[in-house]
DSSP file (Angstrom, degrees, kcal/mol; ACC not computed):
  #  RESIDUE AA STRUCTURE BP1 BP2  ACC     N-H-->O    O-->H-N    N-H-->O    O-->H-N    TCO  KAPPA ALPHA  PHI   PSI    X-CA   Y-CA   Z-CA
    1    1 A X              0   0    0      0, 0.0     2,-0.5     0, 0.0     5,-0.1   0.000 360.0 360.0 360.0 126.6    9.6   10.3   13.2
    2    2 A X     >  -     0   0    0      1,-0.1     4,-1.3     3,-0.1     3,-0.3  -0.507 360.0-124.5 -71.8 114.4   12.2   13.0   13.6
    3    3 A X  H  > S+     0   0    0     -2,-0.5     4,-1.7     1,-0.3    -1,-0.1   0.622 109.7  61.8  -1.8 -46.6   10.7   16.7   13.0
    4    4 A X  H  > S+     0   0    0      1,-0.2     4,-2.3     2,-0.2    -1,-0.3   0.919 114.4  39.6 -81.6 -52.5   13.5   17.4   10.1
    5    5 A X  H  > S+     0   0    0     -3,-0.3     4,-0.9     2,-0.2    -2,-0.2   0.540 103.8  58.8-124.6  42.3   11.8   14.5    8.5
    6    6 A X  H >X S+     0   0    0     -4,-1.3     4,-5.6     2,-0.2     3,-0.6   0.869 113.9  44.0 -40.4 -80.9    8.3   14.9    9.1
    7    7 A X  H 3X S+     0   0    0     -4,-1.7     4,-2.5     1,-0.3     5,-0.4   0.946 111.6  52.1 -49.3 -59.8    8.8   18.4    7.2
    8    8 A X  H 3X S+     0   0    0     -4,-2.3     4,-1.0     1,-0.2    -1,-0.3   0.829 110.6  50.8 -63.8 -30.6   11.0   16.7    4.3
    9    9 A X  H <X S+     0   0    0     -4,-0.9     4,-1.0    -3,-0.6    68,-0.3   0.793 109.0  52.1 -45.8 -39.6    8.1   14.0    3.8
   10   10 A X  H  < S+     0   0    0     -4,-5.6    -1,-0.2     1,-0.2    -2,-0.2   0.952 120.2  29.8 -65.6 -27.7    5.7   16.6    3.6
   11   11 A X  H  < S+     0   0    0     -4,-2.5    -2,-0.2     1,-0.2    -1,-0.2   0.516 120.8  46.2 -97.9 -13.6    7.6   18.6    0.9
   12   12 A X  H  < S+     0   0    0     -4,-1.0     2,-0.2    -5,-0.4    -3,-0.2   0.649  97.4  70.8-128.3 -16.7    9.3   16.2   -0.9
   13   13 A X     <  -     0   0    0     -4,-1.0     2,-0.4    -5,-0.1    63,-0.1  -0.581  53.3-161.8-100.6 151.4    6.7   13.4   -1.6
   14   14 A X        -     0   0    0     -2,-0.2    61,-0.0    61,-0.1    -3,-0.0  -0.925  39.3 -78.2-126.4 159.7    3.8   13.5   -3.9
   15   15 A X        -     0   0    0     -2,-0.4     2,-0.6     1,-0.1    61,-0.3  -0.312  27.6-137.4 -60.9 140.7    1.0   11.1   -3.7
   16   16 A X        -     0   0    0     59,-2.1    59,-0.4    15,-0.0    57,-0.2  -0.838  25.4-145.3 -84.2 119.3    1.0    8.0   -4.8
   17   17 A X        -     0   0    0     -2,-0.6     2,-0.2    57,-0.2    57,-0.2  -0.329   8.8-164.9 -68.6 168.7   -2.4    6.9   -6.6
   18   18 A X        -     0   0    0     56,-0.1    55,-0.7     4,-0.0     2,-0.2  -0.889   2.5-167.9-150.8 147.1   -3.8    4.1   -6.5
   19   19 A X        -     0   0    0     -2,-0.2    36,-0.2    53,-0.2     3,-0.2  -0.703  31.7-131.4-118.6 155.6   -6.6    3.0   -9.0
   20   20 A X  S    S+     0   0    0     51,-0.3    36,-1.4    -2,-0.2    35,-0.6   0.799 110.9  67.0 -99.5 -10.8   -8.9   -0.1   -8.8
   21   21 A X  S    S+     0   0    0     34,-0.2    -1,-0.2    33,-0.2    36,-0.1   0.771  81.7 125.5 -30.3 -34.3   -7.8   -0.8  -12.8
   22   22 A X        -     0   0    0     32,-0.2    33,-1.4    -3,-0.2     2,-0.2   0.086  63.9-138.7  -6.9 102.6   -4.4   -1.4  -10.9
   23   23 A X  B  >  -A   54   0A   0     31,-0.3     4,-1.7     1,-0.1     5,-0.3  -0.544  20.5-114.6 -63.9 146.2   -3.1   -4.6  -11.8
   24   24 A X  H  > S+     0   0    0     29,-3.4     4,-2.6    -2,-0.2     3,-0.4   0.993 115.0  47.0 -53.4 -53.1   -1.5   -6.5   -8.6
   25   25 A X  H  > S+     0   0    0     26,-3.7     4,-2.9     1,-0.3     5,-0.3   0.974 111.8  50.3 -68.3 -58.7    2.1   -6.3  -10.3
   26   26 A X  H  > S+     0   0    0     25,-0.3     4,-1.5     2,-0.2    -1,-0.3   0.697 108.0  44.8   0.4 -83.6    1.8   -3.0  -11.1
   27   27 A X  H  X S+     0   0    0     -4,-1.7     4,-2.9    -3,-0.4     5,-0.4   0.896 110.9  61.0 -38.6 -68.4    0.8   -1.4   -8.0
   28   28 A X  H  X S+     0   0    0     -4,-2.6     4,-1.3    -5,-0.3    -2,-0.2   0.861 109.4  38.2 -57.7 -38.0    3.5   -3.5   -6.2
   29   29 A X  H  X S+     0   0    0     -4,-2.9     4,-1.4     2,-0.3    -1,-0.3   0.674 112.5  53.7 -91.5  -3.2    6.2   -2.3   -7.9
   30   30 A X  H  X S+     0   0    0     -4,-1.5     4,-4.5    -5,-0.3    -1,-0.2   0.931 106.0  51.5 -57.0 -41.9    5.2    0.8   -8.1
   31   31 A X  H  X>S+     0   0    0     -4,-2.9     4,-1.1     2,-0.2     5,-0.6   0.810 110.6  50.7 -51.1 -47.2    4.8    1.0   -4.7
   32   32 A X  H  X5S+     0   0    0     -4,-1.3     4,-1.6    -5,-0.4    -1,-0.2   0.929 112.9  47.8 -20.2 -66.3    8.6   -0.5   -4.2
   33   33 A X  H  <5S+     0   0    0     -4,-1.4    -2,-0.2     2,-0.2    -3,-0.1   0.920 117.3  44.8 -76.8 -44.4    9.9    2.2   -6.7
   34   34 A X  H  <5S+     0   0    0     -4,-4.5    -2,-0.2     1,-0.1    -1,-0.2   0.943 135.2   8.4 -44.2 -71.3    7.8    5.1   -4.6
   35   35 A X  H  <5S-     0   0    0     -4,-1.1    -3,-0.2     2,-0.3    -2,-0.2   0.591  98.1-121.9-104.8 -37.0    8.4    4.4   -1.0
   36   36 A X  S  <<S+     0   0    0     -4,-1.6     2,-0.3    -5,-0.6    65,-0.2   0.834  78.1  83.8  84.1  41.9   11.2    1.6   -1.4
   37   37 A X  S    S-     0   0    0     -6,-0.5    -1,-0.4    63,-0.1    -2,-0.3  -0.929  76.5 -81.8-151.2 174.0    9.4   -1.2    0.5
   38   38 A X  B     -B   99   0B   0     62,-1.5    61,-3.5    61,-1.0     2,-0.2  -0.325  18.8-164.6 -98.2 164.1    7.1   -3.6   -0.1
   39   39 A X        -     0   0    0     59,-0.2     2,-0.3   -11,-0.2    59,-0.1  -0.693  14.1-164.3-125.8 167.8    3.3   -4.3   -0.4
   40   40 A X        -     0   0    0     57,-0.4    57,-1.1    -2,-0.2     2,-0.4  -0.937   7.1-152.0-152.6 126.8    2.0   -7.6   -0.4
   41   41 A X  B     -C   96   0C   0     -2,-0.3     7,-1.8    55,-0.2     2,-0.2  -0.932   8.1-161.0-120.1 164.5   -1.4   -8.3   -1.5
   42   42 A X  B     -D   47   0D   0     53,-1.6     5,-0.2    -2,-0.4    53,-0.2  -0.743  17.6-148.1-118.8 162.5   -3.8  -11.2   -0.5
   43   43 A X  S    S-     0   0    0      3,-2.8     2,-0.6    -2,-0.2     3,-0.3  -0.676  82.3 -44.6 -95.8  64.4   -6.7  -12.7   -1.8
   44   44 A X  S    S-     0   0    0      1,-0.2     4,-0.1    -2,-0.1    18,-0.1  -0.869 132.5 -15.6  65.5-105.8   -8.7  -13.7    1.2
   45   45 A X  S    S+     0   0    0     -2,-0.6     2,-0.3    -3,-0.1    -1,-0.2   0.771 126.5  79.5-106.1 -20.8   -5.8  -15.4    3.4
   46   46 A X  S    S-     0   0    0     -3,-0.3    -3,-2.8     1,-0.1     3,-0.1  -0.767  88.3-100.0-107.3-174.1   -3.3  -15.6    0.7
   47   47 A X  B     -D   42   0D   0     -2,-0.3     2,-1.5    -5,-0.2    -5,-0.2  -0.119  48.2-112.6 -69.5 149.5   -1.0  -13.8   -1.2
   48   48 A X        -     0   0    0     -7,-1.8    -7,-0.2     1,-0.2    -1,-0.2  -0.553  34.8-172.7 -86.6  96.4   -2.6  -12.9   -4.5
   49   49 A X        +     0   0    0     -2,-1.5     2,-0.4    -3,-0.1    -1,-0.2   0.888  59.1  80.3 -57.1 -56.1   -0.7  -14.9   -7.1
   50   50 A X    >   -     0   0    0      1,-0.2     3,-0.9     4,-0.0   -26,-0.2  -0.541  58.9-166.5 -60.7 103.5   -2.0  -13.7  -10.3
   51   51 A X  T 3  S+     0   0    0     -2,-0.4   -26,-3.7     1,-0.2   -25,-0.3   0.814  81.1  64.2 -73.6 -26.6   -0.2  -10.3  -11.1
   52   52 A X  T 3  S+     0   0    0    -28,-0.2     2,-0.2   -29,-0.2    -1,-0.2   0.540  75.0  97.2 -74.7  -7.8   -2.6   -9.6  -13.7
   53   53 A X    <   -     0   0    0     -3,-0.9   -29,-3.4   -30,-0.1   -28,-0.2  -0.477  68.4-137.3 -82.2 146.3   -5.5   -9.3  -12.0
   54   54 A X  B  >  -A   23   0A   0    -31,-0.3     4,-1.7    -2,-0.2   -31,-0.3  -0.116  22.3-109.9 -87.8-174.0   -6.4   -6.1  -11.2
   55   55 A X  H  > S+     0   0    0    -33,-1.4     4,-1.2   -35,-0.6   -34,-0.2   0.866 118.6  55.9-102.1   1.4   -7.7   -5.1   -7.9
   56   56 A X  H >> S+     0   0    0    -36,-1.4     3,-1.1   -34,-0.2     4,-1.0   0.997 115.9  44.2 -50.7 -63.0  -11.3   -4.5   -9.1
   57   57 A X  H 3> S+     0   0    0      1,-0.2     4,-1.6     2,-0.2    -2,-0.2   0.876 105.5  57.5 -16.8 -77.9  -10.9   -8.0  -10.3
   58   58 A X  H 3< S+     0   0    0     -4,-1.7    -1,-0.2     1,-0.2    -2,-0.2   0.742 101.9  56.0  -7.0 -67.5   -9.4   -9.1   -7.3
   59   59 A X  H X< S+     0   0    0     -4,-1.2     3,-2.0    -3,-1.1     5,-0.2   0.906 102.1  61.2 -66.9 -48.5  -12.6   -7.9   -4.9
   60   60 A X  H 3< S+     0   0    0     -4,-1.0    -1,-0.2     1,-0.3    -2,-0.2   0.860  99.9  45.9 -80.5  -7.6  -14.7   -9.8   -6.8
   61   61 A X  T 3< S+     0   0    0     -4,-1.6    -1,-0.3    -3,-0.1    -2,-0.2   0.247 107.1  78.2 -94.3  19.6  -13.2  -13.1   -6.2
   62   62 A X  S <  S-     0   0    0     -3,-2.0    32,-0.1     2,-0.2    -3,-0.0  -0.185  85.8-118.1 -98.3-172.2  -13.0  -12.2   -2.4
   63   63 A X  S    S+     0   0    0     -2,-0.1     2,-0.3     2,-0.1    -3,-0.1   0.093  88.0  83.2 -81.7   1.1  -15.7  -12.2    0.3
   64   64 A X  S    S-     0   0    0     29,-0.2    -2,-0.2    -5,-0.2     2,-0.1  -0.763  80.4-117.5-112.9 157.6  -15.5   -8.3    1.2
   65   65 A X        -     0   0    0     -2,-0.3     2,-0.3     1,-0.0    -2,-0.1  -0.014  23.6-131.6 -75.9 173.7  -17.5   -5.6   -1.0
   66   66 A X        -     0   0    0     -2,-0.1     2,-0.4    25,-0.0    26,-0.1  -0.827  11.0-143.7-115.9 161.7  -15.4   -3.1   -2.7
   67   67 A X        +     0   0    0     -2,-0.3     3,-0.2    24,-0.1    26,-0.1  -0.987  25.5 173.2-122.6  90.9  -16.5    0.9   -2.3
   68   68 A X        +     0   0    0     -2,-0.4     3,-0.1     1,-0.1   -48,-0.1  -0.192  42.0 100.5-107.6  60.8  -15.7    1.9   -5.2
   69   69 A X  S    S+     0   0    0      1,-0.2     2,-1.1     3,-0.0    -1,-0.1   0.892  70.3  69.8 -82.8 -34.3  -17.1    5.3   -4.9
   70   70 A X  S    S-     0   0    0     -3,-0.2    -1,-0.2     1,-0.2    -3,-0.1  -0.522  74.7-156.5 -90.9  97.9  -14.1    6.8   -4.4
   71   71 A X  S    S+     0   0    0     -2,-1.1   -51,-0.3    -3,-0.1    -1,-0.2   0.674  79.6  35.3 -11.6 -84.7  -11.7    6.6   -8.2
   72   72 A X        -     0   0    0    -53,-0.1     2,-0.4    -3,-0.1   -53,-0.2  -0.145  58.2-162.2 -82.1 161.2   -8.4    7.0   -6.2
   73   73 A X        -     0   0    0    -55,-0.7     2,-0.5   -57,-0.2    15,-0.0  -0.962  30.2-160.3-134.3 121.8   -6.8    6.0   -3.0
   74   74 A X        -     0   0    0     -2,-0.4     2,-0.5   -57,-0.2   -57,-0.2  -0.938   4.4-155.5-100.4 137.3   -3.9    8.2   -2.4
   75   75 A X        -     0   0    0     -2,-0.5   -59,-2.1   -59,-0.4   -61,-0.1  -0.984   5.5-152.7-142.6 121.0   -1.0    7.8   -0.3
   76   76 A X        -     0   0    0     -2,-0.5    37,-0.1   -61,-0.3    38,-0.1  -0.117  27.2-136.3 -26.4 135.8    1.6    9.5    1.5
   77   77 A X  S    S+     0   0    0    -68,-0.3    37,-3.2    36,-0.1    36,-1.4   0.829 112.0  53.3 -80.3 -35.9    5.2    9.1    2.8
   78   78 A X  S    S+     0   0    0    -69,-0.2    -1,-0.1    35,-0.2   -68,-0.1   0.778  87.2  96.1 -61.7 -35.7    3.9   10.8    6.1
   79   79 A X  S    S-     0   0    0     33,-0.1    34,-2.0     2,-0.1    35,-0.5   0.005  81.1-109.5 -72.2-158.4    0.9    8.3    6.7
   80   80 A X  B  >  -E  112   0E   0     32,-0.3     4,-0.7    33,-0.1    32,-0.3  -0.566  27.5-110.5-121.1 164.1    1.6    5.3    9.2
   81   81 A X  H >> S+     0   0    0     28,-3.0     4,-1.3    30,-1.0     3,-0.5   0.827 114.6  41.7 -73.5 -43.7    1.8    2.1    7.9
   82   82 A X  H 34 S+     0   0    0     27,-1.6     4,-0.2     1,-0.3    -1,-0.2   0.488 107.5  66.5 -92.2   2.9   -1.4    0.5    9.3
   83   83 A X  H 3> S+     0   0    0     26,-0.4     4,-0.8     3,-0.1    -1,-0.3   0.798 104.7  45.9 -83.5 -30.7   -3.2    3.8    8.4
   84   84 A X  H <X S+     0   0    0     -4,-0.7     4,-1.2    -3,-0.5    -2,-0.2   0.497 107.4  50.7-107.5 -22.2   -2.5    2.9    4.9
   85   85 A X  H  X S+     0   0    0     -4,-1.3     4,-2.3     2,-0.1    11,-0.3   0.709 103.9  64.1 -95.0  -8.6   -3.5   -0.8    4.9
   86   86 A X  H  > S+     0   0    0     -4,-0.2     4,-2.0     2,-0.2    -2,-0.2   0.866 105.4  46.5 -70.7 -30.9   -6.9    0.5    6.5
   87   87 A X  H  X S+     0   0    0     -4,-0.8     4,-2.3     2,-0.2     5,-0.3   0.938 109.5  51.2 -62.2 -53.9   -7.4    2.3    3.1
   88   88 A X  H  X>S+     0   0    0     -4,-1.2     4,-1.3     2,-0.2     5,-1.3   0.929 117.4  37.4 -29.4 -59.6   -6.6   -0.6    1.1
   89   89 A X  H >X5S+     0   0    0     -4,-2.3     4,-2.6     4,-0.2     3,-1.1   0.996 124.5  48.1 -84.3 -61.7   -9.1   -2.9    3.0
   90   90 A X  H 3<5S+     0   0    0     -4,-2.0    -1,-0.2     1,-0.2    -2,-0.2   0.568 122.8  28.5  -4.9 -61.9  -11.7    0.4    3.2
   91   91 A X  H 3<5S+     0   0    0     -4,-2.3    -1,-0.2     3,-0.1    -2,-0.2   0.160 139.1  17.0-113.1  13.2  -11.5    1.4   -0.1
   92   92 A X  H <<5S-     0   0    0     -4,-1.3    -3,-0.2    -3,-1.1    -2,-0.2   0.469  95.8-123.7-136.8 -21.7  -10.8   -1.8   -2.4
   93   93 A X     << +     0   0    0     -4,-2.6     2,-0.3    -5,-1.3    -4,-0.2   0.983  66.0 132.0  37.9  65.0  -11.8   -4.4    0.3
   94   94 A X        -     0   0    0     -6,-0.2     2,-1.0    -9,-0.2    -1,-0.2  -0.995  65.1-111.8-133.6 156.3   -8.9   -6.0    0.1
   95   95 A X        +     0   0    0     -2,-0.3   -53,-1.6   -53,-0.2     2,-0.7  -0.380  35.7 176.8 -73.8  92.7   -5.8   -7.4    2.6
   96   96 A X  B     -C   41   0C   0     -2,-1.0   -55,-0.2   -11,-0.3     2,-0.2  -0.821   6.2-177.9 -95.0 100.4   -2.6   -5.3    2.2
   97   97 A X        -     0   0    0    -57,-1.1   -57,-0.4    -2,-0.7     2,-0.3  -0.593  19.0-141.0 -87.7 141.1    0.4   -6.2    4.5
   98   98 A X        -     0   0    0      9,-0.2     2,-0.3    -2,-0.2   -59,-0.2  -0.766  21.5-169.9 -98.1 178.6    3.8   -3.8    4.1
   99   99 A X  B     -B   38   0B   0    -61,-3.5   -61,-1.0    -2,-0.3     7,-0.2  -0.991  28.4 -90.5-159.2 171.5    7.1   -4.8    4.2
  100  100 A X        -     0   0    0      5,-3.8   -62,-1.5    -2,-0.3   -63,-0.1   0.174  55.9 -91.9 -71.6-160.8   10.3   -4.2    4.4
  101  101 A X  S    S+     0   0    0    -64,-0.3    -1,-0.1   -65,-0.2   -64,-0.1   0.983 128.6  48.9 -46.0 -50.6   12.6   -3.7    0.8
  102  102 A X  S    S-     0   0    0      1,-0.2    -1,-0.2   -64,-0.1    -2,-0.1   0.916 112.8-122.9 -71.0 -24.5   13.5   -7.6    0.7
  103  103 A X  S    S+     0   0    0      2,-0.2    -1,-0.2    -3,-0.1    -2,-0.1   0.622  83.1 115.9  91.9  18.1    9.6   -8.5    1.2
  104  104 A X        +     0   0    0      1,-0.2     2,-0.3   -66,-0.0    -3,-0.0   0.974  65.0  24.2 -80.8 -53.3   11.0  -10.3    4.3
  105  105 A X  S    S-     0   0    0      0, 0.0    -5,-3.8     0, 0.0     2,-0.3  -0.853  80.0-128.4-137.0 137.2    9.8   -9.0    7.9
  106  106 A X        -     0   0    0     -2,-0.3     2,-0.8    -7,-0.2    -7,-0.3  -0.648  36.5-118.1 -89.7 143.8    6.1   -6.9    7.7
  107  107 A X        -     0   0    0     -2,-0.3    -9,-0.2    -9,-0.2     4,-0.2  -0.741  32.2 -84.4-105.9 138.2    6.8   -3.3    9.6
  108  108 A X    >   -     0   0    0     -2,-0.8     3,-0.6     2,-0.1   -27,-0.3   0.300  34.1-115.6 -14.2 123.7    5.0   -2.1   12.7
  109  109 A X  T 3  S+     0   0    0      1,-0.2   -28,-3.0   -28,-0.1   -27,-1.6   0.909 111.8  59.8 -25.2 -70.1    1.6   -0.3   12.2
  110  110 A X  T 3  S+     0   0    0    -30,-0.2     2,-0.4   -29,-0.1    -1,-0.2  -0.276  77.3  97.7 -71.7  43.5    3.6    3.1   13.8
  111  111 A X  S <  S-     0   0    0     -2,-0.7   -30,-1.0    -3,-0.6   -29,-0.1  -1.000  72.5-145.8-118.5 103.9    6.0    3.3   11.5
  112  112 A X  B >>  -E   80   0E   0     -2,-0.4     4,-3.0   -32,-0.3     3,-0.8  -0.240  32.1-107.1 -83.9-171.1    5.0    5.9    8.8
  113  113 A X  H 3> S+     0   0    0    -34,-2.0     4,-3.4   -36,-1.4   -35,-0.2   0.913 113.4  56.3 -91.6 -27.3    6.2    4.7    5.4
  114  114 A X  H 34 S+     0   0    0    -37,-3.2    -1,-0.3   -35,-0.5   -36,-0.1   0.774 106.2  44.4 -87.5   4.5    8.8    7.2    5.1
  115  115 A X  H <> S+     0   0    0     -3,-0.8     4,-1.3   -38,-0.3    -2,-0.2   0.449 110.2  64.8 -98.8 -20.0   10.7    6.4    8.2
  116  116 A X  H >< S+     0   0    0     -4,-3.0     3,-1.2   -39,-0.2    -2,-0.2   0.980 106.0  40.4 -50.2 -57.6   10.0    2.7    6.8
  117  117 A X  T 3< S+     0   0    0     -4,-3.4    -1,-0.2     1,-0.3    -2,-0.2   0.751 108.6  63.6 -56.1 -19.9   12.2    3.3    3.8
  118  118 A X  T 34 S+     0   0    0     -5,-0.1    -1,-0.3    -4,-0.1    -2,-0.2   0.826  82.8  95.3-105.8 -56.1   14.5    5.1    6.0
  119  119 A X    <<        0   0    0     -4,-1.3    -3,-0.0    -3,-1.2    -4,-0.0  -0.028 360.0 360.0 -59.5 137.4   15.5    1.8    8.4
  120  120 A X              0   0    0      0, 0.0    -1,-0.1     0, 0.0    -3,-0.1   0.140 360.0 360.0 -96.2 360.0   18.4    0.2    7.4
C-alpha cells in the first residue's frame, strides 16, 4: 500500500458496520457497494445459501459460539484482508472469505481492502 493511499483510506472511508441482525444478503452487498469486492459467507464448509438468515441465525446452526458481547464489528478500507475475516470468525463465529468484484479469485490475506478494490 502506497503512502498517498494509506492517507486517502484513512480520510476518505468511514466504517462499515456490521450487526449480527445482518441478514447474509444484506451484508454482502453492502459490503460489494462499500469496498467494491466481495464477501462470501459459509456455514460450516459451505457457502451460506440462505440470504435471509441473518448471521445471529447463522451461528446457531454452526459448530462455533458467537461473542456477541460486542453490538458492532466495524471495518475499515485500511485493514488487511485476513485481519478482517479474523473479526468475522472472532466476533460472529463465522467463516468469511473475500474476494475479488466478480466473486471469482479470493485476495491475499496482505492485501488491505482498499488496495483490493484498487486492483484491476
Amino acid at each position: 500500500m502506497s503512502l498517498f493511499n494509506k492517507i486517502v483510506d484513512t480520510f476518505t472511508s468511514t466504517e462499515f458496520e456490521v450487526e449480527s441482525s445482518m441478514k447474509v444478503t444484506e451484508l454482502t452487498k453492502q459490503f460489494k457497494e462499500k469496498f467494491g469486492i466481495s464477501l462470501r459467507v459459509y456455514k460450516g464448509k459451505k457457502l451460506a445459501s440462505d440470504g435471509r438468515m441473518t448471521l445471529k441465525t447463522l451461528d446457531q446452526r454452526t459448530q462455533t459460539s458467537v461473542n456477541f458481547d460486542s453490538e458492532k464489528l466495524k471495518i475499515r478500507a485500511t485493514q488487511k484482508v485476513g485481519e478482517v475475516e479474523k473479526l468475522f470468525l472472532n466476533h460472529f463465529g463465522i467463516v468469511v472469505q473475500i474476494a475479488d468484484i466478480e466473486n471469482k479469485n479470493l485476495l491475499d490475506d496482505a492485501l488491505t481492502l482498499g488496495d483490493a478494490r484498487r486492483q484491476k
